[in-house]
N, C-alpha and C positions, 0 to 999 in steps of 0.2 A: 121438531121435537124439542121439549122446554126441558125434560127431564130424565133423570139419567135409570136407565132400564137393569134391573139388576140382571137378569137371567136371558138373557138375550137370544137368540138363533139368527141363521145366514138370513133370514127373511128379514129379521129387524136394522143388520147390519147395511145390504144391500139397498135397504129403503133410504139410508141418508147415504148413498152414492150420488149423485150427480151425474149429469150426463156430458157436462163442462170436463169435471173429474174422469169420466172415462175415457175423452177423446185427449185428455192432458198425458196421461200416464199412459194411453196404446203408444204413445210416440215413444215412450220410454223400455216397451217393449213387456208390458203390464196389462193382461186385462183386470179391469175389477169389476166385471161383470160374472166373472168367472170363480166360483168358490174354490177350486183346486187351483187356481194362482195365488188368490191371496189366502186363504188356509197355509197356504206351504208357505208363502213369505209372511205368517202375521205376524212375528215380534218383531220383524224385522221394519214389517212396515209401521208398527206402532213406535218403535225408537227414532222412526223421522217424521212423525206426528206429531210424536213428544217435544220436538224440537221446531215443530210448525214449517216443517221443509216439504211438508204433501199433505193433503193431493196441492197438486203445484197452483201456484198463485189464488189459493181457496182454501187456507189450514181452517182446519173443524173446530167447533168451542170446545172448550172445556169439558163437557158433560155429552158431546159426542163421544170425542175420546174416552171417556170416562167408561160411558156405555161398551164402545169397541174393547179398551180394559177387561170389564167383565167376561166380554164374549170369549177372551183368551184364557182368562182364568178359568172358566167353566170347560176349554177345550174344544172350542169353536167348532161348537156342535152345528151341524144342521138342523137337527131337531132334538127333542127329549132323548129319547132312544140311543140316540148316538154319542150322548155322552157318559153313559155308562160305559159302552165298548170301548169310547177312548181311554176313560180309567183302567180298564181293565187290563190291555194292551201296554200302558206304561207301567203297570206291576209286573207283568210279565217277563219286558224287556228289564228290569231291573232283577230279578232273580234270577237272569241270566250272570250275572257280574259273579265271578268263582274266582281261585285261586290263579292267577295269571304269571307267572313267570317270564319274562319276557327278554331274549336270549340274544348277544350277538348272531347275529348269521353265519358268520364259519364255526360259531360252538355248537351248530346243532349236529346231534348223531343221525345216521343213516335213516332209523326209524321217523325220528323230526322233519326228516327234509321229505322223506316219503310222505308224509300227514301231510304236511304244507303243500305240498304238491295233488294231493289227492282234496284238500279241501279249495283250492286256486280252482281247479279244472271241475271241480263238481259247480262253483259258482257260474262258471262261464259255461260252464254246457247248460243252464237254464235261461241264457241269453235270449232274448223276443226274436222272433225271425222278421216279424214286419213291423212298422211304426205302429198298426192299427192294435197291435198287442201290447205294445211296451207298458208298463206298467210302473212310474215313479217308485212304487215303493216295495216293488219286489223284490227278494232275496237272491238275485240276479247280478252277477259282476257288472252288466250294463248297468244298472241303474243307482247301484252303490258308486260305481265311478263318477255317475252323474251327479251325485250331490256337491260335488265340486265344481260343477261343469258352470258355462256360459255360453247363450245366453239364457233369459227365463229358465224355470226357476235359478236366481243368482242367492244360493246359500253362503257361498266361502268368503271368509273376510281376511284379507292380507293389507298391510302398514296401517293398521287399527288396530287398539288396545285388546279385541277378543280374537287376535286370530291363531294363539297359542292356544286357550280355553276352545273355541271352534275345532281344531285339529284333534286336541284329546277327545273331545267325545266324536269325531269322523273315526278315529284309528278305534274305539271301541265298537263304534256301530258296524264296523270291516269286519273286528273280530268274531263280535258274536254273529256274525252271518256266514263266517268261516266254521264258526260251530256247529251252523246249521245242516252241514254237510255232512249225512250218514259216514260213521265212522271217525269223523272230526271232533267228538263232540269235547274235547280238549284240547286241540288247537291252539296256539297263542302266537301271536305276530311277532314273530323275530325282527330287530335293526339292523342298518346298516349304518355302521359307524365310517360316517365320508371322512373322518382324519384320516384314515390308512391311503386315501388318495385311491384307492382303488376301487370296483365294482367287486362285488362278490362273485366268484366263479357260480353259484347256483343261477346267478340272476342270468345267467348263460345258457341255460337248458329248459327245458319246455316243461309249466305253460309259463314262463318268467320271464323268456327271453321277448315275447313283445304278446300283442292283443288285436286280434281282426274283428273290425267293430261290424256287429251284425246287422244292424240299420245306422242311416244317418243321425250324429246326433244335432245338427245346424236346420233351424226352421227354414219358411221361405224367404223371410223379410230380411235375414241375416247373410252376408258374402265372407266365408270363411279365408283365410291368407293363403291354404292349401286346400289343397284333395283331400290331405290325410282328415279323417274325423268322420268320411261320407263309407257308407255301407262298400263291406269288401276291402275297401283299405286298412292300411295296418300301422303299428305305433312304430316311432321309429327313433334310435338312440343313438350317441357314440360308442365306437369300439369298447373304448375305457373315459373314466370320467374325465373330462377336461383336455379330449383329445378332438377337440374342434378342427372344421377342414382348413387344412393350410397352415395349422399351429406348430412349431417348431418344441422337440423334446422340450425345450427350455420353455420356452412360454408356458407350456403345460404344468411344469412344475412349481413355476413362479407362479401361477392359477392358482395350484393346490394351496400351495405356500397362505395364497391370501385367504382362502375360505379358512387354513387353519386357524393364522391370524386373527380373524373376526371372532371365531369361536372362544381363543384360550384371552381376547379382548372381554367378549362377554362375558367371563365365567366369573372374572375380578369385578364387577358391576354390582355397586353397592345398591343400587336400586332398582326397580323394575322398569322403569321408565328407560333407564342406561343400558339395559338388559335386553332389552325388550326392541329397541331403537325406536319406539314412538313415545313423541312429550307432547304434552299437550293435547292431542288428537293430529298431531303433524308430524309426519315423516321424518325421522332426523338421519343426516348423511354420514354419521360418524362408524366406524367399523363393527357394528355388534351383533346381533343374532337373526336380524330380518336382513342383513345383509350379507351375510353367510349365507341363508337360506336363499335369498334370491339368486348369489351366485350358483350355488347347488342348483337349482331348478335349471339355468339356463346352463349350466355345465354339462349335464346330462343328457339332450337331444336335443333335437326339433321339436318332437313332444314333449318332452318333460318342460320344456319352455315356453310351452301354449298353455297359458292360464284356462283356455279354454277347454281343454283335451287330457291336461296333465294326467288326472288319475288312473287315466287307460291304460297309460303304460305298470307293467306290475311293479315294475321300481316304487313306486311312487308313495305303496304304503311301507315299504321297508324304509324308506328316505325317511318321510314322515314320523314315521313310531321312533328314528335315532331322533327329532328334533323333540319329542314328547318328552324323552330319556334325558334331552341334554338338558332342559327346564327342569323336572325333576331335579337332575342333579345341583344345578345352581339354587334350587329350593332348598333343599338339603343342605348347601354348605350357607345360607343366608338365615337357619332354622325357621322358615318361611313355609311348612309342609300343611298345614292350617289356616283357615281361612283368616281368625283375628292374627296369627304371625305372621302370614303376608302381607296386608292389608299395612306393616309396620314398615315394607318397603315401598311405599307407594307415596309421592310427595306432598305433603297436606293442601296443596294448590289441587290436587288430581279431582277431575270431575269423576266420580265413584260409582256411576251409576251403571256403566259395563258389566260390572264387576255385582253390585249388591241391588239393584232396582228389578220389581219380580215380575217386570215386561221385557226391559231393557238387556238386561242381563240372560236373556232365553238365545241360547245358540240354537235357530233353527239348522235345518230339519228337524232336529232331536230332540226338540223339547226340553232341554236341558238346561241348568244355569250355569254359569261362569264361577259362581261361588261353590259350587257344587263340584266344580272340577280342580279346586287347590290342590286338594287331598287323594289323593289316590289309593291310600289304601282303603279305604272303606268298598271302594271299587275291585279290591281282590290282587291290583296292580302290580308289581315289583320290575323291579332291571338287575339283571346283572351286570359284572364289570365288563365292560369290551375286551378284547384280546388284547393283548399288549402290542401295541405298533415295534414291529423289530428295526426297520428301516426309517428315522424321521426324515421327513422332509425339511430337505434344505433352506433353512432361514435364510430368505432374498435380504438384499442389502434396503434399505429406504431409494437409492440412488435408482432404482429400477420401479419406482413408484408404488408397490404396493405397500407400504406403511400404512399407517392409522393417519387419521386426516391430524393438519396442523394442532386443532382445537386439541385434540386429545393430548396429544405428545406436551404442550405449552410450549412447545419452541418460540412461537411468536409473541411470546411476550416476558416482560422482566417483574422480579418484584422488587428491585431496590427501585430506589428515587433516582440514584446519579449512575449513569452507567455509559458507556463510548459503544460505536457503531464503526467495525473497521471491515475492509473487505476480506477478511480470514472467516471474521464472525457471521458473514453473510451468504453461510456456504451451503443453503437449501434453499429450496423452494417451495412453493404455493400456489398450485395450478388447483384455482376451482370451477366447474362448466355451471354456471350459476342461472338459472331459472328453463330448466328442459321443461316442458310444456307436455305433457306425461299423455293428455287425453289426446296429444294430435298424433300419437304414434301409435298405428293399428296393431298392440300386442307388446311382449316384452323386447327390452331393448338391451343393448350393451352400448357403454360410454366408453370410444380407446384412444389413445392419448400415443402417440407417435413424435419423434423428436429426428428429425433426419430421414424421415421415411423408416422407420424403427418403430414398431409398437414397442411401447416399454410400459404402460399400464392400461389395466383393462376392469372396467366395472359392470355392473348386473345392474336392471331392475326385472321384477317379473310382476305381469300386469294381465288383464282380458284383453281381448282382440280391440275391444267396443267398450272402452274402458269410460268413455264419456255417456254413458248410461249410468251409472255409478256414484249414488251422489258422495261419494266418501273421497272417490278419485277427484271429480270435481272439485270435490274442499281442499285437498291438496297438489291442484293440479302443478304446480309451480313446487320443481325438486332440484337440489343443487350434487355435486359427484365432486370430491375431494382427490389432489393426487398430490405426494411430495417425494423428492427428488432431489438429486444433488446440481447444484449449481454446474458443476464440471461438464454434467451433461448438455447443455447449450451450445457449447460450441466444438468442433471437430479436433484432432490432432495438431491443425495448423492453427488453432484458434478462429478458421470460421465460424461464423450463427448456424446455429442447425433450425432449420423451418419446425414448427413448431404448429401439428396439427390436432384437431379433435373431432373425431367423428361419432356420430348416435350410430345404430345399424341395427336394422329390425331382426331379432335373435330369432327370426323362423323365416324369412326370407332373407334374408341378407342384403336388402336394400338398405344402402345407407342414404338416410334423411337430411334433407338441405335443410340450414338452420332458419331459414322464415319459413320451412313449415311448420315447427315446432318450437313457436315462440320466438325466434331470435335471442336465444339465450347467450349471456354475455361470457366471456373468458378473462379471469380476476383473475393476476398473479401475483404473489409478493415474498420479498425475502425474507427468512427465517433467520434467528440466531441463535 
């Protein structure tokens, strides 16, 4: 084909497949034979088109893509016919969007917690009984959970510019299917504000306290880490948050400490980019709101730390809808509630095309754009204020490692010209695990830092099982974990050296990872002033 097709159908698309292309991308766990794979992944697959990253070692001309282009704008119809009904369908879900109020979870009154409960258990009692019924796009807690899931179809995007935009419209698409529930049809997803360090007592009581998945959600080709995810097994969490096995009060608290950390880090982020913790399209290691979040994920269970499984558990949208609130809010105090006032925190280097390009910018499944999710109120949206925390949690010292990495603080550096180095002034440290190799570790991990056989700092990432499927993982597979710390603590009472360890450890098996599997990543230390 010489020429670019305006009006396209799966027939025309399908024609300039290849059959190179199909056996490239089944290895990737992709058929593109298939219109219900790639339908449900096309913006996604048109964004690394765009950038000539697929079909793998065969990117399409200009005026393929061009054509595929159209195919998305018209609604990747199959045929004529079918593009009216998609129209139709995406009016519909949009006059769904009403006045949403959207409430701490201990503020709700008796009537509220009853409706949530009653629209939770209506979704899951329409749960498929066998795979041969499952239905992606049904109004079904299965299959709502699954638009997060991994692997095929892989919607969710984490340590990438859209995965605060992806999240807001997941927590609406939740909502309005929570309205779909006779009786619910006002419903609206309450948070959970993780500063309080605690789990909500409702998230305690049924159907909230966990999820029994009624078919498997793991293909054949796929070897999941656990049991849990396969028909009949159930989700599974901590006690309370941050109360992982073998954690000591005090570690737990110094945990909470840090997610709080990262969070009241973010809120002061003059930029999105700072904010947000991704520069560039690369992962940045410094304390801010993707790392908050990943601690949250891996703080919360087994499940909630399977990027794979996460949203089964019912936490998952209350966790979510507080991370939706906490952007809002830093929208609000940045006057960034609009798409051109946001667009004023973004660094004039930023490639913009997440954000304002009308392929690039489509947060699949939803159909939605990223610019289209600044604003919230047009969407009906609101928060109220969280309950006032009565108890704060105890500000850890630096000397226990959870601080803000060096960069932030500027300890390590001077701005006069003339300045002396004595050992009073050399009284921190600078432990960085500098290049963890992210794809070789099956799933999310935790980086913990021990001084004597003492853990005294603990960090998150949260990832898929099968995360070298992934070409965004891929792009950044190479991630560094920051700790600082007081000098004093190297060496014991008598002034022995305290050994001095670091382990990765897979946050859903608890295998800890030898470092040539996982890149041989190096350990940089240096002194602070």
């Amino acid at each position: 084909m010489s020429e670019v097709i305006q009006n396209p159908t799966w027939q025309d698309i399908s024609a300039l497949i290849t059959d190179h292309d199909v056996t490239q991308m089944k290895q990737q766990g992709l058929d593109l034979r298939s219109y219900e794979q790639v339908s449900a992944l096309g913006h996604k697959i048109y964004y690394y088109m765009g950038y000539k990253l697929m079909p793998l070692g065969n990117p399409w001309s200009d005026d393929w893509i061009a054509t595929y282009n159209n195919w998305l704008i018209n609604g990747m119809p199959r045929d004529a016919a079918h593009q009216a009904q998609i129209v139709a369908e995406k009016n519909a879900a949009l006059a769904q969007a009403g006045n949403r109020v959207r409430k701490d979870i201990n503020q709700l009154n008796d009537t509220e917690k009853q409706k949530l409960k009653d629209a939770f258990q209506g979704l899951m009692a329409r749960d498929p009984q066998t795979l041969s019924e499952y239905d992606p796009n049904a109004l079904c807690y299965f299959s709502l959970a699954a638009k997060h899931w991994y692997p095929v179809p892989t919607f969710c995007q984490h340590h990438i510019y859209g995965y605060l935009p992806w999240h807001r419209w997941q927590m609406l698409d939740f909502e309005n299917a929570l309205r779909s529930v006779p009786g619910c049809e006002d419903v609206t997803l309450p948070y959970w504000n993780i500063e309080t360090g605690e789990f909500p007592q409702l998230i305690s009581e049924a159907p909230f306290n966990d999820y029994t998945f009624p078919i498997g959600v793991y293909p054949d080709y796929y070897n999941p880490p656990t049991d849990v995810g396969n028909q009949g097994t159930t989700t599974e969490r901590y006690p309370q948050f941050a109360q992982i096995p073998n954690y000591s009060p005090v570690m737990v608290e110094r945990y909470r400490a840090k997610v709080n950390r990262c969070i009241s880090n973010a809120r002061t982020a003059p930029k999105f980019a700072e904010y947000n913790g991704i520069k560039d399209y690369k992962y940045d290691t410094s304390d801010q709101i993707i790392r908050a979040h990943d601690l949250g994920h891996n703080g919360s269970g087994p499940t909630m730390a399977n990027q794979d499984i996460a949203a089964f558990d019912p936490i998952f949208w209350f966790f979510h809808c507080n991370w939706d609130r906490l952007w809002w809010e830093w929208q609000g105090s940045r006057n960034a509630t609009n798409l051109e006032d946001f667009q004023k925190t973004l660094e004039e280097s930023d490639d913009q095309r997440w954000l304002i390009d009308p392929q690039m910018s489509i947060s699949d499944p939803f159909g939605r754009s990223n610019s289209d999710s600044i604003d919230i109120t047009p969407l009906g949206i609101s928060y109220t204020t969280p309950e006032p925390i009565l108890k704060e949690v105890e500000d850890f010292a630096l000397p226990l490692a959870m601080g803000p990495s060096w960069r932030d603080r500027n300890e390590g550096q001077s701005k006069r010209s003339t300045f002396t180095l004595t050992k009073e002034n050399l009284n921190r440290i600078s432990l960085r695990v500098k290049g963890v190799n992210r794809i070789k570790v099956p799933g999310s991990f935790w980086v913990v830092l021990y001084l004597g056989g003492e853990e005294i700092g603990r960090d998150a990432f949260f990832q898929s099982t099968f995360s070298g499927n992934c070409e965004n993982c891929v792009a950044q597979a190479k991630i560094n974990f920051d700790f600082v710390f007081d000098r004093s603590h190297l060496t014991d009472a008598d002034g022995n050296p305290k050994e001095i360890k670091v382990e990765v450890i897979n946050a859903i098996t608890g295998e800890v990872m030898p470092f040539e599997a996982i890149g041989n990543p190096t350990i940089n230390i240096r002194m602070l002033h």
